[in-house]
C-alpha positions in Angstrom: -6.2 24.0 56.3 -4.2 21.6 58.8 -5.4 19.2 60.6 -3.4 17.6 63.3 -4.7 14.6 64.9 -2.9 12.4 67.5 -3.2 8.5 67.1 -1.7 5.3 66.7 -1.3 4.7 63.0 -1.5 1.2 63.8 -5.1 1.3 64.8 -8.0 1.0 62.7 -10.0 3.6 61.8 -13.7 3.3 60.4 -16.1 5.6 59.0 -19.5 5.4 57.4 -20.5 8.1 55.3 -24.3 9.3 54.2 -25.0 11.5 51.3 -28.1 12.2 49.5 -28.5 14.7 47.1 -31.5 13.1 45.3 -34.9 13.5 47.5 -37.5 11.4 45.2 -40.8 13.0 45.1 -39.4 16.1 46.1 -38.2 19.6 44.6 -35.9 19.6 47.6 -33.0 17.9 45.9 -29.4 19.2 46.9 -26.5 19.5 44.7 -23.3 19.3 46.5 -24.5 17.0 49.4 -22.3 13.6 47.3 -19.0 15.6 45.8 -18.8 16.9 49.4 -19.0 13.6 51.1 -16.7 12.1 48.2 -13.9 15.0 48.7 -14.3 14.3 52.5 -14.6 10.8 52.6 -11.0 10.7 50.1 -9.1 12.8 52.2 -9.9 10.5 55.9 -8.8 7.7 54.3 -5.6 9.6 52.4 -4.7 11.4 55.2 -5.7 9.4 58.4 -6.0 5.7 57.0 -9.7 5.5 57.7 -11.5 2.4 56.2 -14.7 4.0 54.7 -18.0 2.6 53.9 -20.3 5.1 52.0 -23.6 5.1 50.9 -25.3 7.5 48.5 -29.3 8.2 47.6 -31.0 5.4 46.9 -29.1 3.3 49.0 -29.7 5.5 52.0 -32.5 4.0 54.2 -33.4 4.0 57.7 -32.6 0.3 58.0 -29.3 0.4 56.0 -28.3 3.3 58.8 -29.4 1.3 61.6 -27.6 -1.6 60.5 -24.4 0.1 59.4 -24.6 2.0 62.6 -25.0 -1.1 64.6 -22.0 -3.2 63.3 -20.0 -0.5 63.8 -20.8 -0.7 67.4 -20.7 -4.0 68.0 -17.3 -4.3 66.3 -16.2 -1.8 68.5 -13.5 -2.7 71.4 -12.1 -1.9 74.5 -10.3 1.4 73.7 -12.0 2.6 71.1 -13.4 6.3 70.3 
């Protein structure tokens, strides 16, 4: 699979990844929810020079998210997508 993007490779890229396989309480856990996050996670940064913050089970929380998801707003600038 190719994947062509156009951008300055000058520019920074961020991404913040969430993966839970492990639902505590639960006979609803996944199995391939981390490698896949993992496998994609490596290749933004590899191929695309993304800066990656990931967070996995546990550490997945509805305040971590909102957080994470916040300061990536708020260190967003003009131009940004």
């Amino acid at each position: 699979m190719d994947v062509f993007i156009d951008y300055n490779a000058n520019d920074m890229k961020k991404l913040i990844s969430f993966g839970i396989n492990d639902y505590p309480g639960s006979q609803n856990d996944l199995q391939g929810c981390i490698h896949d996050q993992e496998n994609v996670c490596s290749h933004l940064v590899k191929q695309f020079g993304f800066e990656a913050k990931t967070f996995k089970n546990s550490e997945v929380t509805k305040e971590k998210l909102r957080s994470e998801v916040t300061n990536l707003v708020l260190s967003a600038v003009a131009g940004d997508i």
